[in-house]
C-alpha positions in Angstrom: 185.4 57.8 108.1 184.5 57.4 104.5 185.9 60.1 102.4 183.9 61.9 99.6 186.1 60.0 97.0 186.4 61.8 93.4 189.4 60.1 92.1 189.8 59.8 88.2 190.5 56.5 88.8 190.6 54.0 90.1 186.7 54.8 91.2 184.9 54.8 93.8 182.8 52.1 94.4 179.2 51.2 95.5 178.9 50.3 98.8 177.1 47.2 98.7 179.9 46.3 96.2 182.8 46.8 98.3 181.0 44.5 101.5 180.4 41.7 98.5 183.7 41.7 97.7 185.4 42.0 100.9 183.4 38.5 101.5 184.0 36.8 98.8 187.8 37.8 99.4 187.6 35.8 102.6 185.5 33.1 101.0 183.4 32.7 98.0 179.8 31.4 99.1 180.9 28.3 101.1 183.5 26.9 98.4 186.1 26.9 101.0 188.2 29.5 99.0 188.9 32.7 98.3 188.0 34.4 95.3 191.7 34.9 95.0 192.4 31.8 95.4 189.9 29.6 92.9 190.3 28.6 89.8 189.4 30.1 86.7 188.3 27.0 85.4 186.3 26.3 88.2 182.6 25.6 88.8 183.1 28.1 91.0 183.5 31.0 88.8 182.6 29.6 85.6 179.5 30.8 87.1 180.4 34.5 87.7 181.9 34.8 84.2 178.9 33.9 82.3 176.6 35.8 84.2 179.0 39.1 84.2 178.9 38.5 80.6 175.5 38.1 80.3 174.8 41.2 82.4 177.0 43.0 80.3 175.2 41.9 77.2 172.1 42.9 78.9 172.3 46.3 80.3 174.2 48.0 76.9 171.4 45.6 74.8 174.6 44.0 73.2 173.4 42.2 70.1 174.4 38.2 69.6 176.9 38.6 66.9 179.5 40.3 69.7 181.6 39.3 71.6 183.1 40.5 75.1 186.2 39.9 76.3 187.8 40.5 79.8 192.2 41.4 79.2 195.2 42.6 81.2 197.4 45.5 79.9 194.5 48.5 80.4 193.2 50.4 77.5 197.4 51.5 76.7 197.6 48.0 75.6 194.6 48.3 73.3 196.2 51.1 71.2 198.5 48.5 70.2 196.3 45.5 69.6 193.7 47.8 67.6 196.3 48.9 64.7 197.9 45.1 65.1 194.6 43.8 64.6 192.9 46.5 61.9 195.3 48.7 60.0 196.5 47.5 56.6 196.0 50.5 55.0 194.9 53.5 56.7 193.4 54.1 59.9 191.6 57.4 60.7 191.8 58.7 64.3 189.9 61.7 66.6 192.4 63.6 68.4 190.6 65.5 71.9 193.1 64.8 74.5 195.9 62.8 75.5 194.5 58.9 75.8 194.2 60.0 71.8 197.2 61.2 71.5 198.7 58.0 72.7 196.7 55.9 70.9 197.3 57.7 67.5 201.2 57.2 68.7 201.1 53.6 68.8 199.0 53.4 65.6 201.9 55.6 64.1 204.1 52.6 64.5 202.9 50.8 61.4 203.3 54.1 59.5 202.8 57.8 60.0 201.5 58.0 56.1 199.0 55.4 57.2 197.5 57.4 60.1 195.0 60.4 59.4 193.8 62.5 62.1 190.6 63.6 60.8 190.1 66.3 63.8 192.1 67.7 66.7 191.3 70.2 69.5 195.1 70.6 69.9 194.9 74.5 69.0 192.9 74.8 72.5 194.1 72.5 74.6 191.9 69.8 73.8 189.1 72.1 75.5 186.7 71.2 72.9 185.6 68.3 70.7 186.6 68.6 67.2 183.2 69.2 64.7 183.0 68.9 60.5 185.4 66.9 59.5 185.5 63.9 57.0 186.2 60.5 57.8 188.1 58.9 54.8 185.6 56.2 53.3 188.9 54.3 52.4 189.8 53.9 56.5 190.0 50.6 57.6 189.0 51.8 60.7 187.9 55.1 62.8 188.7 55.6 66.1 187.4 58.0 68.8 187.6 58.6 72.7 184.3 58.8 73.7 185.6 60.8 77.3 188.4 62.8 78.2 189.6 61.7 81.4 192.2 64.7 81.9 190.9 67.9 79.9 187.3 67.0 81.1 185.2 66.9 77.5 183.4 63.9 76.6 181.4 62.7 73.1 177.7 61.6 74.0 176.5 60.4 70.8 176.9 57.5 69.0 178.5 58.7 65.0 177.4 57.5 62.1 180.6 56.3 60.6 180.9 55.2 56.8 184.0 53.1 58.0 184.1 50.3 61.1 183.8 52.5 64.6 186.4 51.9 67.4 185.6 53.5 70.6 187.2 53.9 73.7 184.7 54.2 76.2 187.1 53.9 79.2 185.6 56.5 81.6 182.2 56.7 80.5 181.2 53.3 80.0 178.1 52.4 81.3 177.3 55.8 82.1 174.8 56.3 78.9 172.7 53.7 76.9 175.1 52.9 73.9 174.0 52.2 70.4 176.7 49.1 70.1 175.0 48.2 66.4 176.8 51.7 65.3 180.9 50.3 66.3 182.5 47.6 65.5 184.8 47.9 69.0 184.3 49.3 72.1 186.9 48.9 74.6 188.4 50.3 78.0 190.2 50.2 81.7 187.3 48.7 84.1 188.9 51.0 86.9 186.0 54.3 86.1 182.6 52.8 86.2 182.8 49.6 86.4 185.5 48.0 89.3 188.4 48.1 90.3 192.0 48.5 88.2 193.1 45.3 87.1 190.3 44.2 83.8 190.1 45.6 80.4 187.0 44.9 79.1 186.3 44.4 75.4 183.5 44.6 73.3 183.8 43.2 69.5 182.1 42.5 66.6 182.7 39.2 65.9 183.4 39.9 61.7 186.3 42.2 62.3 188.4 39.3 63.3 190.9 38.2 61.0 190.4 41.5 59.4 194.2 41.4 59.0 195.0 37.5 58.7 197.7 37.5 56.6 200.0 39.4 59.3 201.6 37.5 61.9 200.5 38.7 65.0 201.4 37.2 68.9 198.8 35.5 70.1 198.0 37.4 73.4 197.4 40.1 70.9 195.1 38.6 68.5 191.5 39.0 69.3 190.8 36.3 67.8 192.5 33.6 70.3 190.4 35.3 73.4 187.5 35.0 71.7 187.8 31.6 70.6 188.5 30.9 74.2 185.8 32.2 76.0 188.3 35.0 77.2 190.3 32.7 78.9 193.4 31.7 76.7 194.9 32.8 79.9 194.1 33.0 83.2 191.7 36.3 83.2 192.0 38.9 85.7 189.2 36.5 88.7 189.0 39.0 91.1 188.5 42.1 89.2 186.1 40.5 86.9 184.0 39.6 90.2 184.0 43.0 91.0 182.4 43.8 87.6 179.9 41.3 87.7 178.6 42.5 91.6 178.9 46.5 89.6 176.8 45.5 87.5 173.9 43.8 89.7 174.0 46.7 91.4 173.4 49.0 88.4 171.0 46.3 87.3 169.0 47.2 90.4 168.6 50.4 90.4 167.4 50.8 86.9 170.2 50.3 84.6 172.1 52.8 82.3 169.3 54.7 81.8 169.2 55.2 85.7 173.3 56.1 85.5 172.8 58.8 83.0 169.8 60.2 84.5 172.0 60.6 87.9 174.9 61.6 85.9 172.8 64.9 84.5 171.9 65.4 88.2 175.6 65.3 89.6 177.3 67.1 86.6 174.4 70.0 86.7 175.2 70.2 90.0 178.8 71.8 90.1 178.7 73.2 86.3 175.3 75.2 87.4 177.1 76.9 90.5 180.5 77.0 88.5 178.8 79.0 85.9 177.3 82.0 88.4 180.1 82.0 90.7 182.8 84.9 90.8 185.4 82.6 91.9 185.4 79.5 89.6 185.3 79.2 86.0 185.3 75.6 83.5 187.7 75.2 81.6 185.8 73.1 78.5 183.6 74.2 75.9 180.0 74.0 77.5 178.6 72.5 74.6 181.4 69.6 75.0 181.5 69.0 78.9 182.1 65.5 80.0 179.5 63.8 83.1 182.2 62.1 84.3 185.3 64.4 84.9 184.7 68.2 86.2 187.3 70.3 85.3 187.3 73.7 86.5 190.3 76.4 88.1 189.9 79.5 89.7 189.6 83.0 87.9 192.8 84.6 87.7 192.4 87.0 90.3 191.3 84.2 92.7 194.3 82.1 91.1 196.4 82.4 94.4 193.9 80.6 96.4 194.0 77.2 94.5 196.7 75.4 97.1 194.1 76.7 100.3 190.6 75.0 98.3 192.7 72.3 97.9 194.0 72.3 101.7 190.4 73.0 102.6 189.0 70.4 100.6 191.3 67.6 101.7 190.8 69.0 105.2 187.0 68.2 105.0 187.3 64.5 104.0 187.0 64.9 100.0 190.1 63.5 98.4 191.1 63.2 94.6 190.0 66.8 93.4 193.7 67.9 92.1 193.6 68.8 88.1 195.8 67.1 86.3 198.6 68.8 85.8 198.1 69.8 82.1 194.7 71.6 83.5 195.5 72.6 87.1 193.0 73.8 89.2 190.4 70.6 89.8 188.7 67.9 88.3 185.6 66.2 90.4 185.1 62.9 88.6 181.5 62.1 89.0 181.6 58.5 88.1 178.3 56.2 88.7 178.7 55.1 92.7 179.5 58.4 93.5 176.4 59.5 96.1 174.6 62.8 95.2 175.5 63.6 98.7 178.7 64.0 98.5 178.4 66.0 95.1 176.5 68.5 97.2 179.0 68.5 100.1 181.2 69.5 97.9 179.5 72.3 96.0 178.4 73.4 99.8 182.2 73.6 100.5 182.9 76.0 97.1 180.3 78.0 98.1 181.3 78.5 101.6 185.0 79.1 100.8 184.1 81.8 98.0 181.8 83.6 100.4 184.4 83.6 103.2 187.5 84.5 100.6 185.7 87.4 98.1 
């Protein structure tokens, strides 16, 4: 039986995605091959490549002077190759949770001095996104996460920034429509909304490269050499970008982002509206600053005993990946774009039925 899957990652996928992919695995179209198994130089996924690309470019209206790349390593390896790339001087970052946190780590490596955190929700948790502070017009770069994968808050608006805009957009990409004139970088793990664990994807503006040219830097980590090569200096990740390009037909066809985010309102609404007038559960996040895409609530402290028996009772009914993280507790439903209504409703049913039968 198919579960009710709310993992933070990797994500659930659309149906029609997974019986695509479980062909091609066998064979892609009648090449005589695996998708596993061609090459990535092929005229059999030359093809894919381009078109994943060009779907990409499509549904986030990327303009021509960008450039998208597909990379190993996850987003972790990006908070390296972002300061290696960017930071001569000083490089202002957005602490609100602890992909941030790590990311302002790695930066630190050229230099604490050189590293301004402009904002942090620290103080609270990271239950809140930092407001009213100044981004140093002197910055060679600044740097937000756009969603909070752990503590559950989540930025949805593009900022005006006086300095070049990196973003990562790992768990809420392709969950919005994206203003992608306003950064000069977006980047992220494919494994939330858009396939499976395996493909970073990359979006770039093609005049920060060589930003910092008179640093040696490796060449799997300069931009630069995947862009010149079509993002394939290397052999790419083939079967995870396949998986991309079916995810995004199948957003195609229902409408595109704008469809996504119209569903993602629906889903979130869903659980936050009956969180919000139950006795039993409570958010954890500044309203104002909930993320779409990761839920995080706990029980009220005089319910606080009953965690472990949801939990039971959840996984007991088919739903799987609810746990908090550990740094929250209580539960985090991640709500990410192939995630059916149904089984958001099955599982606000279920919270309802277990506070009724445990008040």
């Amino acid at each position: 039986m198919r579960k009710h899957i709310f993992n933070a990652g990797p994500c659930v996928l659309a149906d029609s995605v997974r019986e695509d992919t479980a062909r091609a695995v066998i064979e892609l179209g009648n090449c005589g091959q695996s998708i596993m198994e061609v090459s990535h130089r092929s005229k059999d996924f030359e093809p894919i490549l381009a078109e994943t690309i060009a779907d990409f470019k499509e549904l986030l209206n990327i303009p021509e002077d960008y450039s998208i790349l597909f990379l190993g390593g996850g987003a972790s390896l990006q908070f390296c190759m972002v300061p290696y790339n960017f930071l001569r001087t000083k490089a202002a970052y957005l602490n609100t949770g602890t992909w941030a946190t790590k990311a302002i780590k790695e930066a630190q490596l050229w230099g604490e001095e050189k590293v301004v955190v402009v904002g942090s929700s620290k103080d609270k948790n990271f239950s809140y996104i930092p407001k009213g502070y100044e981004i140093p017009t002197d910055a060679d770069y600044f740097h937000i996460t756009t969603n909070n994968t752990i503590k559950g808050t989540e930025i949805r608006e593009d900022y005006d920034s006086p300095v070049p805009l990196i973003a990562d957009m790992s768990s809420d990409i392709m969950s919005r429509p994206v203003d992608v004139k306003k950064y000069a970088m977006i980047y992220g793990g494919a494994q939330k909304n858009l396939g499976p664990a395996g493909a970073t994807f990359v979006i770039i503006k093609n005049s920060m490269l060589e930003k910092v040219s008179d640093r040696p830097i490796p060449t799997m980590l300069k931009y630069s050499t995947h862009v010149d090569e079509g993002t394939m200096f290397n052999t790419p990740p083939v079967l995870p970008i396949y998986v991309i390009g079916q995810t995004l037909k199948w957003v195609k066809s229902l409408g595109g982002v704008k469809e996504m985010e119209k569903r993602a309102i629906e889903k979130a609404n869903m659980i936050y509206n009956y969180i919000d007038d139950s006795d039993m559960f409570v958010g954890t996040v500044a309203k104002e600053d909930r993320s779409l895409m990761n839920l995080c609530f706990v029980m009220k402290d005089k319910y606080k005993d009953l965690e472990p028996e949801f939990l039971k009772c959840a996984t007991a009914h088919n739903i799987c990946g609810i746990k908090g993280h550990r740094s929250v507790g209580g539960f985090r439903a991640s709500c990410y774009n192939a995630l059916d209504i149904e089984s958001v409703k099955f599982l606000v049913d279920l919270m309802k039925d277990f506070e009724v039968k445990n008040k």
